[in-house]
C-alpha positions in Angstrom: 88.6 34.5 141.9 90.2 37.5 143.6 87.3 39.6 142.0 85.0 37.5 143.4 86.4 37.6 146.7 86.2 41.5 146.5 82.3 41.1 145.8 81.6 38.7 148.9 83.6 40.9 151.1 81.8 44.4 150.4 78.5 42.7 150.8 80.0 40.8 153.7 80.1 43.9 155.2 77.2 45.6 154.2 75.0 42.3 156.1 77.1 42.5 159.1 76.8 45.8 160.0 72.7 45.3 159.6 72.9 42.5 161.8 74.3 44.8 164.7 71.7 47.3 164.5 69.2 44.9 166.8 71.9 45.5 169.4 70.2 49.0 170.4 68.0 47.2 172.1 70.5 46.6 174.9 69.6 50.6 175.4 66.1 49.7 176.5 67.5 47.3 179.6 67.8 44.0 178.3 70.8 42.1 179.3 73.8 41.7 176.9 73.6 38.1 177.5 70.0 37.6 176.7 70.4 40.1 173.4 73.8 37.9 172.1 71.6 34.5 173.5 68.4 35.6 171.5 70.8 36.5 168.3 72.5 33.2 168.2 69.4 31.3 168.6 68.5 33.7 165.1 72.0 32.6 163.9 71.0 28.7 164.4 67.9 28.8 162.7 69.5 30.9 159.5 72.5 28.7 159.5 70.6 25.6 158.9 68.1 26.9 156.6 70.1 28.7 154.3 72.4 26.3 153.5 69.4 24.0 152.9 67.9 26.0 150.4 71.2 26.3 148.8 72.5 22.7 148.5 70.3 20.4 150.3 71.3 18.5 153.7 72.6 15.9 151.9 75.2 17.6 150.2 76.1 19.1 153.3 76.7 15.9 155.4 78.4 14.6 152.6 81.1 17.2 152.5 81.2 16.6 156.4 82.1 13.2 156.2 84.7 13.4 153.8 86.3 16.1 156.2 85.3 14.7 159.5 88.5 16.3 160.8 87.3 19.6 160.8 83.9 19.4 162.8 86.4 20.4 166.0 87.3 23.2 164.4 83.9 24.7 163.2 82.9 23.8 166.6 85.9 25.8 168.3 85.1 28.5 165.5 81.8 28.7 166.7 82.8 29.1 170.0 85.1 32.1 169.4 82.3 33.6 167.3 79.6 33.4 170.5 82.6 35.1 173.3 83.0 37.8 170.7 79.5 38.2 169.9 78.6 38.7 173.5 81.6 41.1 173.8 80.2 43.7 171.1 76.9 44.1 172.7 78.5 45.1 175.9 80.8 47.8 173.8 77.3 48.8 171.8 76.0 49.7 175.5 79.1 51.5 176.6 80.2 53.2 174.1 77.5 53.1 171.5 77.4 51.7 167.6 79.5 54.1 165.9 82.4 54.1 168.5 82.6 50.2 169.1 82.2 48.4 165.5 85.8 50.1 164.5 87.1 49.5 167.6 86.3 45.4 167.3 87.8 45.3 163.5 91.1 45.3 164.4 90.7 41.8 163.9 92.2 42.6 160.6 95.2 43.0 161.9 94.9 39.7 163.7 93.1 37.9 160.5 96.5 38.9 159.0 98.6 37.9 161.1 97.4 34.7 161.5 97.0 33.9 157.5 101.1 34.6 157.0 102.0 32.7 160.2 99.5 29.9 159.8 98.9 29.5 156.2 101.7 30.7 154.4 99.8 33.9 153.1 102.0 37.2 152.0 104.8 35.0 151.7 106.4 35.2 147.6 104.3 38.4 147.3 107.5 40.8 146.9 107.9 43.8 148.8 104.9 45.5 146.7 102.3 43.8 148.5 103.5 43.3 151.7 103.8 47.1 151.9 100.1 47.4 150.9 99.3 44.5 153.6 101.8 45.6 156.5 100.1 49.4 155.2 96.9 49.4 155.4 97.5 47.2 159.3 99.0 50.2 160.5 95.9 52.3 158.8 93.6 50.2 160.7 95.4 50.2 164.2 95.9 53.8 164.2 91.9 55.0 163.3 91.4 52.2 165.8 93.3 54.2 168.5 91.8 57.8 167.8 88.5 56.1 167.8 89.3 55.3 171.3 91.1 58.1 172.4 87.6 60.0 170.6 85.2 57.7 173.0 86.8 58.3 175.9 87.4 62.1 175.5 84.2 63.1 175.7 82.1 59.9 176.9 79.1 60.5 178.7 78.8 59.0 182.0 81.4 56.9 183.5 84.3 57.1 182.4 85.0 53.1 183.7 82.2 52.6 181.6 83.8 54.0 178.5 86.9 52.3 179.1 85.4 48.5 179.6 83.1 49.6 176.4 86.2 50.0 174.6 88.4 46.7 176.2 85.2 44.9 175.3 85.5 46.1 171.6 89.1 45.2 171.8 88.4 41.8 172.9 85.5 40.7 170.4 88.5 42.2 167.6 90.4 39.6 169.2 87.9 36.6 169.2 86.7 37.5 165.8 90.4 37.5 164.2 91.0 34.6 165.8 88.0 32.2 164.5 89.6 32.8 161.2 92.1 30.1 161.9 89.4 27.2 161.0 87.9 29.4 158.3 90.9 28.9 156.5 92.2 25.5 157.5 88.6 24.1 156.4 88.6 26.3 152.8 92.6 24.9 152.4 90.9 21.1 152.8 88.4 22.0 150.0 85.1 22.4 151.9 82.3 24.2 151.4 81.6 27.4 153.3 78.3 26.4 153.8 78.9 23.1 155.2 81.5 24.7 157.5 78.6 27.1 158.9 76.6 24.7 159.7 78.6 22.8 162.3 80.1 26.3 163.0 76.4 26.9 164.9 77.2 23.8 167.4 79.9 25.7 169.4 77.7 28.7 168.8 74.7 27.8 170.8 76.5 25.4 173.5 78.8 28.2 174.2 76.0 31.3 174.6 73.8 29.2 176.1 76.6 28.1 179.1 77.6 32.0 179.1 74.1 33.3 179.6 72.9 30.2 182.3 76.6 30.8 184.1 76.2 34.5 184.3 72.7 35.6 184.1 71.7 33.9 187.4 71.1 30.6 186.2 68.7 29.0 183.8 65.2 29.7 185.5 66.5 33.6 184.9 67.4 33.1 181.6 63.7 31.9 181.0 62.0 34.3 183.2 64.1 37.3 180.9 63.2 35.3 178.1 59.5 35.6 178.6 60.0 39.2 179.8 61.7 39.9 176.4 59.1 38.4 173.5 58.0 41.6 172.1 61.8 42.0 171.1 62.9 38.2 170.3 61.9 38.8 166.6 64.6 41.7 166.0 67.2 39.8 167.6 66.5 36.9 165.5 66.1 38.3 162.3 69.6 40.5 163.1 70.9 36.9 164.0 69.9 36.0 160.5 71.3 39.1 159.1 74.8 37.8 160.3 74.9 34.8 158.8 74.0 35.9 155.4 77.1 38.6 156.3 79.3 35.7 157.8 78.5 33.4 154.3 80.1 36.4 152.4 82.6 36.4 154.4 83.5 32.9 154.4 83.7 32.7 150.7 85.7 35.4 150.8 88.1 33.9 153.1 87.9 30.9 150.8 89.1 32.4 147.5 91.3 35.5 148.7 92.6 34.5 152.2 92.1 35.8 155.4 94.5 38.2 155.4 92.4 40.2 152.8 89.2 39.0 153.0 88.9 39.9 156.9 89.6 43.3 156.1 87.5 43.5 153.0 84.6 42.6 154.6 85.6 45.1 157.3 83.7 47.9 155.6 81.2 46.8 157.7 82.8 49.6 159.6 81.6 52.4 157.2 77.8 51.0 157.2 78.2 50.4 161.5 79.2 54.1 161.5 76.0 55.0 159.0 73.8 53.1 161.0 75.0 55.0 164.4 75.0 58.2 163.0 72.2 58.1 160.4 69.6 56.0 162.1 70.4 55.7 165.9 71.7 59.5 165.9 74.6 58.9 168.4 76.5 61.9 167.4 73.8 64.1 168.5 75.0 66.4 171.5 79.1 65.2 170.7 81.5 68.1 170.3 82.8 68.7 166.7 86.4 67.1 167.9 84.7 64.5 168.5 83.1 63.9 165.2 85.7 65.4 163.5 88.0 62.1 165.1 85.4 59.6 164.9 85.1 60.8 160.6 89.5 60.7 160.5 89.6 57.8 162.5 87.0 55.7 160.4 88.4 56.9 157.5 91.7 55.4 158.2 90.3 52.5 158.5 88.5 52.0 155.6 91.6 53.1 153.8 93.8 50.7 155.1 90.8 47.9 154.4 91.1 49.0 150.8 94.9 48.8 150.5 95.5 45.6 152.4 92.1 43.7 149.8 93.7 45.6 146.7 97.0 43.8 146.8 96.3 40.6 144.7 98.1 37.7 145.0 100.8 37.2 142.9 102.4 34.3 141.7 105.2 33.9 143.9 102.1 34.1 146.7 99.5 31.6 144.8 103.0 28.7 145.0 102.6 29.1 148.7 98.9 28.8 148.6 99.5 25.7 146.8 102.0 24.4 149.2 99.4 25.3 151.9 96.9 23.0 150.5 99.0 20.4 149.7 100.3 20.2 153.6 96.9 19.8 154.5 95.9 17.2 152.5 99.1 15.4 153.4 98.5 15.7 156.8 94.9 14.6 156.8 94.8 12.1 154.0 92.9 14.6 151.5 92.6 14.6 147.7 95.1 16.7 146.7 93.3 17.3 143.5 89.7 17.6 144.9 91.3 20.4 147.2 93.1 22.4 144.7 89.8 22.1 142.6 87.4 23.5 145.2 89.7 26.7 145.8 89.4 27.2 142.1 85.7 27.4 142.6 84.5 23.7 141.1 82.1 21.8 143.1 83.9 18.4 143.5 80.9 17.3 146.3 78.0 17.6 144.1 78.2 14.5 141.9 78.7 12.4 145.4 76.0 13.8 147.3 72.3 12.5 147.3 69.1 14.0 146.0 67.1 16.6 148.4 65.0 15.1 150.7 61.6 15.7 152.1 63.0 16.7 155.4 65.3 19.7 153.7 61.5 21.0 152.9 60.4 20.3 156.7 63.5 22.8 157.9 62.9 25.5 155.8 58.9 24.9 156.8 59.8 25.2 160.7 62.3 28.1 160.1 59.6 30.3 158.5 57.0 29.5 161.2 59.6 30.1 164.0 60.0 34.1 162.1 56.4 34.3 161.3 55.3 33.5 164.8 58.0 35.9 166.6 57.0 38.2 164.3 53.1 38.2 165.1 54.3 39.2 168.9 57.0 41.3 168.2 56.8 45.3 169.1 58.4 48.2 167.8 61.0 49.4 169.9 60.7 52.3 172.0 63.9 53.5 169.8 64.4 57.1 168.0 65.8 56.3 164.8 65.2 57.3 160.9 63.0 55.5 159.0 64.0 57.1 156.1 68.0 56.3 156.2 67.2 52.8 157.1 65.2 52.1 154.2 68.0 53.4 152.2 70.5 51.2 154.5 68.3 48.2 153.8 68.0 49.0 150.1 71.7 48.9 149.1 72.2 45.6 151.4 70.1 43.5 149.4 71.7 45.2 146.2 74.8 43.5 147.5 73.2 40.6 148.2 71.7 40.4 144.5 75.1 41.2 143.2 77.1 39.0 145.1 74.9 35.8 145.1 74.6 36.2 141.7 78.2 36.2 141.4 78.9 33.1 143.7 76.2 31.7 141.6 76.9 32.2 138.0 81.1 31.2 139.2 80.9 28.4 141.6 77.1 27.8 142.3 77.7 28.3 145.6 80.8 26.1 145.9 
């Protein structure tokens, strides 16, 4: 299973850098609020029909009702997930793509914190992998701090601006760490990451859509930008949809290896952020060699402290508290001890209780493929300079990973 957790967090991070990419389109004028807005509306349409084509509506309900306990928390998840959304695009303005995607994945280190406080995670590992966990943190914080120091160095324009790009960085790292405190407490319970997702939209949409009318000047602005923006909705959707084929990754691999690896696994969503920035958007261009030459050390600490802190498998002594975990939970909310013990193993215990597909699961995917296809049919290149060449190769290796890992989840747990 820990292999398998590897697998969904690289191509966890391969989708959710992709998804960012839209968020150039800030450049061109458009409010933060209406880019993240547009985006989650993307994320609610993916997050219903994917899971559909996977398992069916049925199945998902059914998995919801046995854990009615945690729709709160994939609501509250949900939540976190549209503050820190909304956060990134304002660091993508301020300090561009390649500055602010390592700059927001410190939520490692809070993703780590939070699984050995919360769910007993590290703990009976021996000194061995705690010193690769507790390792690779400090790898990650420090690459995060000369990636700041780099920004605001030699930022162009104001330097206020470069500083609220990077506190805005900071705080989706924080909101983003956080939000894996239900991710866990639902994969403990034994439910299915894709039932979680799909209440997790809930709090997505009520939250963006109360941020955007509260601070875009109401809601007869947030139409009238709407309207202004429909040559650009289909990007923002389709990099909405993006995310939640990243955030599926990265929820299974929060399921089977915890979130105090999986978070930083799927992290190398740093490396492809920094390849997209540099590669396609050209953001280095007209930066001082110290500043590249910090941005390249500080990225690479990073990514070696990602790789340190997902290589340290749990061992035994680790997999007893796991255990312990999941049996707190199940005592506390009247679970099935066994059921819940089975689903982290990777067995499907929903599927022989849930009901057949039914004709409406067809009528979703139907409406979600119109909703694309007619976005699309007024959608407009954007005025961006960018590489057509690297992002075809970009785009070619992230659905290699997404071959390779579905296959995978698959082939293991069929998409348990």
């Amino acid at each position: 299973m820990h292999g398998l957790g590897v697998v969904c967090g690289l191509a966890a991070g391969a989708w959710l850098a992709g998804a960012e990419a839209p968020t150039k389109l800030v450049t061109l004028g458009l409010s933060p609020f209406l880019i993240s807005l547009a985006m989650v509306a993307g994320v609610f349409v993916a997050r219903w029909t994917l899971p559909t084509l996977l398992k069916g509506t049925g199945y998902v309900f059914t998995d919801v009702r046995q854990k009615s306990h945690l729709m709160i928390w994939a609501v509250l998840a949900g939540s976190l997930w549209a503050v820190g959304n909304t956060l990134t695009v304002f660091a993508v303005r301020d300090v561009g793509l390649s500055i602010a995607f390592p700059l927001w994945n410190v939520n490692s280190l809070i993703g780590v914190f939070w699984g050995w406080f919360f769910f007993r995670e590290l703990r009976g590992g021996g000194p061995s992998t705690a010193f690769k966990v507790v390792g690779g943190a400090i790898a990650i914080l420090g690459g995060a701090g000369v990636l700041a120091y780099a920004s605001a160095h030699e930022a162009s324009g104001s330097p206020h601006r470069a500083l609220a790009g990077i506190a805005a960085a900071l705080g989706a790292g924080l909101m983003f760490g956080t939000m894996y405190i239900p991710y866990r407490k639902a994969y403990l319970s034994g439910m299915n990451p894709i039932s979680f997702v799909t209440i997790f939209t809930v709090g997505e949409v009520i939250t963006m859509t109360a941020l955007a009318i509260s601070l875009s000047g109401g809601g007869a602005s947030v139409v009238v930008q709407l309207q202004q923006a429909r040559p650009a909705l289909f990007w923002l959707f389709l990099g909405g949809f993006c995310w939640v084929v990243g955030d599926l990754f990265q929820n299974y691999a929060a399921k089977y290896i915890g979130i105090g690896r999986g978070v930083p696994l799927s992290n190398t969503n740093q490396l492809w952020g920094l390849a997209w920035g540099a590669l396609v958007f050209s953001e280095f261009a007209g930066h001082g060699k110290l500043t590249l030459s910090m941005v390249i050390a500080g990225s690479l600490a990073m990514i070696l402290g990602a790789i340190a802190i997902s290589s340290a498998a749990a061992p035994e002594g680790e997999q007893v508290s796991t255990r312990q975990a999941i049996a707190r939970e199940c005592e506390r909310y009247g679970l099935n001890l066994e059921h819940a013990q089975a689903a982290q193993r990777g067995e499907d215990v929903v599927a022989h209780e849930a009901p057949p597909r039914r004709w409406w699961d067809g009528v979703i995917v139907i409406a979600a493929v119109a909703v694309f296809l007619g976005l699309g049919s007024i959608a407009r290149a954007p005025a961006l300079h960018l590489s057509a060449g690297w992002m075809l190769t970009l785009v070619f290796f992230m659905f290699g990973l997404l071959a390779s890992g579905g296959w995978r989840l698959w082939k293991r747990t069929r998409f348990s």
